[in-house]
C-alpha positions in Angstrom: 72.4 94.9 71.6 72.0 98.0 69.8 72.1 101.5 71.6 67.9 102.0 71.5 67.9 98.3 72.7 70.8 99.5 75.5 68.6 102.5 76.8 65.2 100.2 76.7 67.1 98.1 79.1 68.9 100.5 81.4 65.2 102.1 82.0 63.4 98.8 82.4 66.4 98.0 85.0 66.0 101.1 86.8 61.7 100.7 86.9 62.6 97.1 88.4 65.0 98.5 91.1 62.1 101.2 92.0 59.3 99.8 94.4 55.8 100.2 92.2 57.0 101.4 89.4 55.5 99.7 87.0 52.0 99.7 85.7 49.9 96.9 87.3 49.1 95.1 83.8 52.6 94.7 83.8 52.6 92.1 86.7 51.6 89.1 87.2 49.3 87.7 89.8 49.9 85.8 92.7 51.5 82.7 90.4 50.6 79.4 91.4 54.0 78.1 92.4 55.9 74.5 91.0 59.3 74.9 92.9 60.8 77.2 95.1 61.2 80.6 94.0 64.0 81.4 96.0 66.3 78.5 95.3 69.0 80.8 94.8 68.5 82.6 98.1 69.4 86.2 98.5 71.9 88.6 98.8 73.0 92.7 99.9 75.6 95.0 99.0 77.1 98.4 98.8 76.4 99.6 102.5 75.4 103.3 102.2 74.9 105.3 105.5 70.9 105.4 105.0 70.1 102.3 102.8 71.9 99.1 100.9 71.3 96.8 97.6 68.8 94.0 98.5 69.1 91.4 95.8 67.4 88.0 95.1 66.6 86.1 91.5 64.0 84.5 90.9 63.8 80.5 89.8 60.1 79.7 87.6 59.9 76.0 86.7 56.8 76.5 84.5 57.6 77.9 80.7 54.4 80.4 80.7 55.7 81.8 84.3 59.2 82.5 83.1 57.8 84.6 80.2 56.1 87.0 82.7 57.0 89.9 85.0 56.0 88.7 88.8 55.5 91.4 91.8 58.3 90.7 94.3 57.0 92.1 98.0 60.0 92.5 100.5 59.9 93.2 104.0 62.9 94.8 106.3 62.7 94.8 110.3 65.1 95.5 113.2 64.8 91.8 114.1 64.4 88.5 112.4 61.0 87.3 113.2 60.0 90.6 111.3 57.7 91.6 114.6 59.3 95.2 113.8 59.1 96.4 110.0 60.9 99.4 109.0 60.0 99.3 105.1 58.2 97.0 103.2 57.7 97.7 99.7 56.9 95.9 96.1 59.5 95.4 93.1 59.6 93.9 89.8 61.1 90.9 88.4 61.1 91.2 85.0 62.1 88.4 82.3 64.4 91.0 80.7 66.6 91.1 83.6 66.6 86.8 84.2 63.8 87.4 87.3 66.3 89.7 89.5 65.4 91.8 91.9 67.3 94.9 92.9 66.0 96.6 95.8 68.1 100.4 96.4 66.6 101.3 100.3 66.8 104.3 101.6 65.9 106.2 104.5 67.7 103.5 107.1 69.9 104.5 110.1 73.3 104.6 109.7 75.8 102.1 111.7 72.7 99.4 112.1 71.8 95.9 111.4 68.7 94.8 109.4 67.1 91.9 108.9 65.2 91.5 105.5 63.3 89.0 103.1 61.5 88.5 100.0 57.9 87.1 99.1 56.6 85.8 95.8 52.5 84.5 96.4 52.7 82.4 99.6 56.8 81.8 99.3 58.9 83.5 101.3 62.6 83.8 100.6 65.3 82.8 103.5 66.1 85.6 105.8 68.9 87.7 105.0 70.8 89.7 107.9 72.6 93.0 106.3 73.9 96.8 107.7 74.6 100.3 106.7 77.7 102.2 106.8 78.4 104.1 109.3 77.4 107.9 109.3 80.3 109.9 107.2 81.7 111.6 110.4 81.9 108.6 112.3 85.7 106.7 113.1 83.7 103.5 114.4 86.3 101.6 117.0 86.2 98.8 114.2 85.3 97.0 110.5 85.9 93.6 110.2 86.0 92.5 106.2 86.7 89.3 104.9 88.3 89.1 101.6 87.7 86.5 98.8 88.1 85.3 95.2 88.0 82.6 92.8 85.5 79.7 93.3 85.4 77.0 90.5 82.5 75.2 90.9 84.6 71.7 90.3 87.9 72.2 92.3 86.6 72.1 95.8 83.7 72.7 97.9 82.7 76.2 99.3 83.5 75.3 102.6 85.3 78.7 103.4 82.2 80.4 103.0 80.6 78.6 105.9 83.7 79.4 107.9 83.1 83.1 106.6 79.4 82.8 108.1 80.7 81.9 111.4 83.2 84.9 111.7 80.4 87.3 111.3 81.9 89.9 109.0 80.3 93.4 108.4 81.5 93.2 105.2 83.1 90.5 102.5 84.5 91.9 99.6 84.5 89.7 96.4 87.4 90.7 94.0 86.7 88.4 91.2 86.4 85.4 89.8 82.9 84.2 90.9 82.2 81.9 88.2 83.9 79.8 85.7 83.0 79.8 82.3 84.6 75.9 81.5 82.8 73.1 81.1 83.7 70.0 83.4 87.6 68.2 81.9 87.1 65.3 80.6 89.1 63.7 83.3 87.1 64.2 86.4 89.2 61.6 88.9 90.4 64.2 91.2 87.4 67.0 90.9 85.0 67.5 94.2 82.1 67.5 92.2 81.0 68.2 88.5 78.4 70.0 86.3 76.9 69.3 83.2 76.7 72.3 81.9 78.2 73.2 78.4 81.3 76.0 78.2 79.3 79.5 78.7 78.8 81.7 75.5 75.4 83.1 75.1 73.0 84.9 78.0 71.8 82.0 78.9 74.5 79.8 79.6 76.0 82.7 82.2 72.6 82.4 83.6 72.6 78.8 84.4 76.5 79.3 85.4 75.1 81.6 88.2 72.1 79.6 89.5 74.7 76.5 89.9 77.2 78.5 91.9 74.1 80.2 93.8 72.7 77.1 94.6 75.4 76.1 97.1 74.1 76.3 100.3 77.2 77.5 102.0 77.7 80.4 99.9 74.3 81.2 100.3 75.0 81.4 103.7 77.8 84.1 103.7 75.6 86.1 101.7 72.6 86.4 103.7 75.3 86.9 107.0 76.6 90.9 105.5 76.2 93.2 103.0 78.8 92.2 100.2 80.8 94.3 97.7 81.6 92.4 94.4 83.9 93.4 91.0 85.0 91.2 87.9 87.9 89.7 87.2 87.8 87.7 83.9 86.4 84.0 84.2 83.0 86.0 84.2 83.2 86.5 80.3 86.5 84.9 79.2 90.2 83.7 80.5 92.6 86.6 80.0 90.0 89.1 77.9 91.4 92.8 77.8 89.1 95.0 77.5 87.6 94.9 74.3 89.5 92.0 73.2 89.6 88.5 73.5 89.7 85.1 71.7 87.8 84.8 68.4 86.5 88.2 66.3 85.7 91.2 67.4 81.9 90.8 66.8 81.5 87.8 68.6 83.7 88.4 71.6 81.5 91.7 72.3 78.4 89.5 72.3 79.9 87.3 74.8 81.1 90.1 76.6 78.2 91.2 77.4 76.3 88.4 78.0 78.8 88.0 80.9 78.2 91.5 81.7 74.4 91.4 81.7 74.9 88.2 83.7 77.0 89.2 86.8 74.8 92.0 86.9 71.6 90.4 87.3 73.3 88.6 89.8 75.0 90.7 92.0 73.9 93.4 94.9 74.6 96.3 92.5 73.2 99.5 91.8 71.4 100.1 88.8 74.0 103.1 88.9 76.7 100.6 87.7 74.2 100.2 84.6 74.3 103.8 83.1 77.5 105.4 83.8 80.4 103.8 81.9 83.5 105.6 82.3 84.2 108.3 79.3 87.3 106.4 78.2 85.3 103.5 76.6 82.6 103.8 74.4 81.4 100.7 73.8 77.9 100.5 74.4 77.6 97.4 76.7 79.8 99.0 79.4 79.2 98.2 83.2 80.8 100.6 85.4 82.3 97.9 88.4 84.9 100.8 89.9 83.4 102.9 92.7 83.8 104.0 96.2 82.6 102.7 99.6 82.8 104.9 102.9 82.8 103.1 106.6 82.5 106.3 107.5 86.3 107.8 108.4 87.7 104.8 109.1 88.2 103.4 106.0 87.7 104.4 102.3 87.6 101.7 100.0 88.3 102.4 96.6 86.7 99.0 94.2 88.5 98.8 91.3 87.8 97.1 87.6 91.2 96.1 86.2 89.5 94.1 83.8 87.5 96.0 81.5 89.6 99.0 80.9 92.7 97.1 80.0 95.8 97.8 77.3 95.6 94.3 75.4 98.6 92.0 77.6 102.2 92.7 75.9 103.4 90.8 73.2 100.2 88.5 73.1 99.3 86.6 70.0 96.0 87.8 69.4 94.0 84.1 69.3 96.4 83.0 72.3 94.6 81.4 75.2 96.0 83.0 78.1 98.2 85.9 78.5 101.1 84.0 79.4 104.8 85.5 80.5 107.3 87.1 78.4 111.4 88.0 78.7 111.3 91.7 78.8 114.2 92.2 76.3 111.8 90.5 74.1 109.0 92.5 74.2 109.6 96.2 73.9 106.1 96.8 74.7 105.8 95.2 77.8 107.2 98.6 79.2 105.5 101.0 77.1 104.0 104.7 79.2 100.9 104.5 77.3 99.9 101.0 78.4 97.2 100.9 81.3 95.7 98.4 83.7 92.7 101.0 85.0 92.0 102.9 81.7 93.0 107.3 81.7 89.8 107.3 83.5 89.7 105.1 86.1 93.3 106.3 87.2 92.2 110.1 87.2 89.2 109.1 89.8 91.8 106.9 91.9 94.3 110.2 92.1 91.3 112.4 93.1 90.0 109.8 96.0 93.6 109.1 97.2 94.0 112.8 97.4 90.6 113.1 99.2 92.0 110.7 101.7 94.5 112.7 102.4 93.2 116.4 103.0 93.6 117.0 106.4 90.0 118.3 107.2 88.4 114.7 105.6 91.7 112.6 107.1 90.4 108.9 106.7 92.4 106.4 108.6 92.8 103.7 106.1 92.5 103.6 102.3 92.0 100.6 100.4 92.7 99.5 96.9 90.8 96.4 96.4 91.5 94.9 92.9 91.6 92.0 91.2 95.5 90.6 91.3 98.7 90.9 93.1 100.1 94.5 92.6 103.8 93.6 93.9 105.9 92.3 91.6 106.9 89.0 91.3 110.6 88.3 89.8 110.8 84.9 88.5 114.3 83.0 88.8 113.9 82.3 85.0 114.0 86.0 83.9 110.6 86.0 82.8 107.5 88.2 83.3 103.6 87.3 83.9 101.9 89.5 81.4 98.5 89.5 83.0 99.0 90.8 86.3 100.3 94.2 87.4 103.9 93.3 86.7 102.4 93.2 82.9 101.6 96.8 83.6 104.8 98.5 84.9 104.4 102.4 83.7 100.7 101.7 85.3 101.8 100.6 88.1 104.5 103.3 88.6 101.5 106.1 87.8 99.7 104.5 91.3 102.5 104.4 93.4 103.3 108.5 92.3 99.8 109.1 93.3 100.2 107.4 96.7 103.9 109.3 97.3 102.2 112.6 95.7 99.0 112.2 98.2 100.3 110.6 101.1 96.9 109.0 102.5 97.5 108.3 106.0 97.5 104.3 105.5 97.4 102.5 102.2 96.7 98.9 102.2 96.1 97.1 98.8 94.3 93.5 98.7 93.6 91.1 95.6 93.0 88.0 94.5 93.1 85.8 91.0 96.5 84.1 91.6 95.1 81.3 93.7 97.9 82.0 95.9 98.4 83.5 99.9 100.9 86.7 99.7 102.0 89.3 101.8 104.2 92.0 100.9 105.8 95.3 101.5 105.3 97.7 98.8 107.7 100.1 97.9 108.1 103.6 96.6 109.9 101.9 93.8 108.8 98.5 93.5 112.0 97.7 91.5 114.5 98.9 94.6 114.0 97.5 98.0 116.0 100.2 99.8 113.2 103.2 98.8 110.7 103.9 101.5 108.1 101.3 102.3 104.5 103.2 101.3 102.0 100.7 101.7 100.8 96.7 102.5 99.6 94.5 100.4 97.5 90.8 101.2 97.1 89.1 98.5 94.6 86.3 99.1 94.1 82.7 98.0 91.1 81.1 96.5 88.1 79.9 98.1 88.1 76.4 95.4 90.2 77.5 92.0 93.8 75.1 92.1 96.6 77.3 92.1 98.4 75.3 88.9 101.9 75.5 90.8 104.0 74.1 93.6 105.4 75.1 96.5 109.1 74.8 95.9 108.5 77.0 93.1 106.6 79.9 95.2 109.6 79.3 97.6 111.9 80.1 94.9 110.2 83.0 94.1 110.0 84.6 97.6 113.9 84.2 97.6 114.1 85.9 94.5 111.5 88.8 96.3 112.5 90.3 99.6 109.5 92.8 99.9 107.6 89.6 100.0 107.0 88.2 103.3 105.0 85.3 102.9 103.9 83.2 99.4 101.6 80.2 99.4 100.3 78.3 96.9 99.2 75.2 98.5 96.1 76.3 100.7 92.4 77.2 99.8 90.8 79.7 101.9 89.8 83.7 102.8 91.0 86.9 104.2 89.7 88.7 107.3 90.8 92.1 108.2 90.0 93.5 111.6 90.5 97.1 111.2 90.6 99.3 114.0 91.9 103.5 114.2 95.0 102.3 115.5 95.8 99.0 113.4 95.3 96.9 110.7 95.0 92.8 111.3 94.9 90.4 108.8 94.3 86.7 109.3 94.8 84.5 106.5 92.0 81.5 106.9 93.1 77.9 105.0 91.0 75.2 104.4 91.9 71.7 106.0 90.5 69.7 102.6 89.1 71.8 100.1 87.7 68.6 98.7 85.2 67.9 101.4 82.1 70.2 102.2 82.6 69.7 105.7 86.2 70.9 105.5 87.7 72.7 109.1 89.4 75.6 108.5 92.4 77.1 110.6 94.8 80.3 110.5 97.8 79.7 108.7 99.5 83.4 109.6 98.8 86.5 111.4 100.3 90.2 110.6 99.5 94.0 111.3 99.8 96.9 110.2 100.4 99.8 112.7 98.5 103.5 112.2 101.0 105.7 110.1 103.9 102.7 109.8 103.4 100.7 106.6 104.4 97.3 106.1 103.1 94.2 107.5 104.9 92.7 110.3 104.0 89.3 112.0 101.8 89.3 114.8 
């Protein structure tokens, strides 16, 4: 995509976010209809005090309908048989864009539930329920978030997202991870299920990798339950990518790059914001700004971050290596280089200024979050060695965060993540490499909702010896995060599945801990 072809699409993204935009020659009539439109069901995100992202894509079984623009209408009311309306209004889903819709409302009430839906000719979508934020002054007396990652399509069912349904969230956050770009093994004995389609390179291969994720019912489900808030990790392009880098040559890696891009964003509740503001450190033309900021009003401040896309190439990698792999640290010199970065100069400059914004004491908010892609504790392997793709591949970066958290002093920093497959909980210290310096802030790491966790549990236990700021490790369960948050404390109940492998699976709490206003570190409840 050259740059004219970049600004022709941000604008035609940002017509089709806007209600009537377009010309009416642009759109099609009422289509006479083959399937259901709305096969892939619908979706909200990024709560704002007056509006949120309303999102659905469209599915066109006949060739001469997917070639057109179609006239979306939507509808939101206070209750779900839509006998009270609030805003209705008309969008655009253009062929450009893979038939999404992205709806930005405005105008709401803060602190409210909504119910909303879409209508293409006589189909109507299913109903979605969704909220704002709370007004910016407000400390509400409690947020209750789920947490999730990683859902390969072919290691288990999504049966944690039913049980996410049920625990009625206000908000999931999504920290990577949502697709897998693999085609089915070849040995498919102990799979839950397989897919035919081919390992995703072009546009339209992420495309089809969406609608199959997007056509699980449960997963549907959790979506149209909350408003969600998504970022990237890197099974949406490529295993292990860095930034600008990855497997095969320069050219051809962008292209797939941002095909995966163009893909997660026609897919997701995002802001057509995310579109034309990429971050000054990186000037490639395809980039999609994923980092931002979401207020529940002073209660807590979550900072969403991309530690994917900004990325110093993984230490002592071979450049047509398949995965990042670990390293011995006397071997690599570069593995603890100051210039090497996980967030990119940028993204780390707008993470000091919010941390310290947290912290002014006439704007005190009660709990900041870091939600990011990995675990940020390190991990100290009984071999000596050291993972390469996760923070402990990042040392001098993640040093530079913890300053800002010691330099700041938000009232209560909590960091949660995803990608290792794996339950952890840890302390996190003012020096992560000695135990006896202050204990600044908690960490939950979560597991995955379907992707194995290609490791056993003797060797998680080994490592949790080896770690004493870690207070739980396990590697063995599928499942989800929830955090009640209140002004006073933090609780975090980590959710396992009972078979991952069955679509019906019970679920049940495998550990409880909190964190107390002003003390960090998790303790057991």
């Amino acid at each position: 995509m050259n740059p004219e072809q970049r600004r022709a699409f941000l604008r035609k993204a940002a017509l089709a976010a806007a209600a009537t935009t377009l010309p009416r020659w642009a759109w099609s009539n009422a289509p006479s209809l083959q399937a259901n439109p709305f096969a892939l069901g619908v979706a909200s995100g990024d709560p704002a005090p007056d509006g949120v992202v309303l999102w659905t894509r469209l599915v066109l079984a006949d060739p001469a309908q997917m070639q057109a623009a179609h006239t979306v209408r939507w509808e939101v009311a206070h209750d779900a048989r839509f006998a009270q309306i609030v805003q209705k209004g008309e969008a655009t889903a253009l062929p450009l864009l893979g038939h999404s819709v992205h709806v930005e409302l405005r105008g709401l009430a803060p602190g409210r539930w909504y119910h909303y839906r879409f209508m293409l000719g006589d189909a109507a979508s299913p109903t979605g329920r969704t909220r704002t934020a709370p007004a910016p002054d407000d400390v509400p007396g409690a947020l209750r978030l789920a947490f999730a990652s990683c859902q390969r399509w072919e290691h288990g069912h999504y049966a944690a997202w039913h049980h996410v349904a049920a625990d009625q969230p206000d908000l999931v956050l999504f920290l990577g991870d949502y697709i897998y770009e693999y085609a089915t093994p070849p040995n498919t004995a102990d799979l839950a299920r397989t897919h035919s389609l081919r390992h995703a390179t072009t546009l339209a291969d992420f495309r089809d990798r969406y609608a199959l994720h997007k056509s699980d019912s449960a997963l549907q489900a959790a979506h149209a339950a909350c408003p969600w808030a998504v970022t990237w990790d890197d099974h949406e392009v490529q295993n292990d990518y860095a930034g600008a880098a990855g497997r095969g040559d320069d050219s051809r890696f962008l292209a797939l790059r941002s095909a995966g891009w163009q893909a997660f964003y026609e897919n997701m509740p995002l802001r057509t914001a995310s579109l034309a503001q990429p971050a000054s450190d990186h000037t490639h033309v395809d980039a999609l700004q994923v980092y931002r900021r979401l207020r529940w009003g002073r209660l807590v401040h979550l900072h969403l971050l991309d530690n994917r896309q900004y990325r110093s190439w993984q230490a002592c990698r071979t450049p047509q290596s398949a995965s990042a792999g670990a390293v011995r640290a006397a071997d690599c010199a570069d593995l603890a280089s100051p210039t090497r970065t996980l967030l990119g100069a940028a993204q780390e400059q707008w993470l000091n200024a919010g941390l310290a914004a947290d912290a002014h004491t006439h704007n005190t908010t009660r709990w900041s979050v870091l939600a990011q892609q990995t675990l940020f504790s390190p991990r100290h392997y009984p071999s000596g060695v050291t993972a390469t793709d996760s923070w402990d591949g990042y040392p001098a970066a993640r040093t530079r965060l913890l300053q800002a958290v010691a330099q700041h002093a938000p009232r209560n920093t909590v960091l949660l993540g995803g990608d290792i497959h794996q339950n952890y909980v840890c302390r996190v210290h003012a020096d992560v490499e000695r135990p006896e310096t202050p204990v600044v802030a908690s960490e939950f790491c979560g597991t995955s909702i379907s992707s194995r966790s290609g490791t056993t549990q003797d060797k998680v236990d080994a490592i949790a010896r080896h770690n004493p700021h870690v207070l739980l490790a396990r590697c063995d369960q599928r499942g989800y995060g929830l955090a009640d948050i209140t002004p006073t404390r933090w609780t975090t109940t980590l959710r396992v599945l009972d078979d991952p492998l069955r679509a019906d699976s019970a679920a049940s709490t495998l550990a409880k801990f909190v964190v107390e206003d002003r003390r960090p570190g998790p303790v057991t409840a």
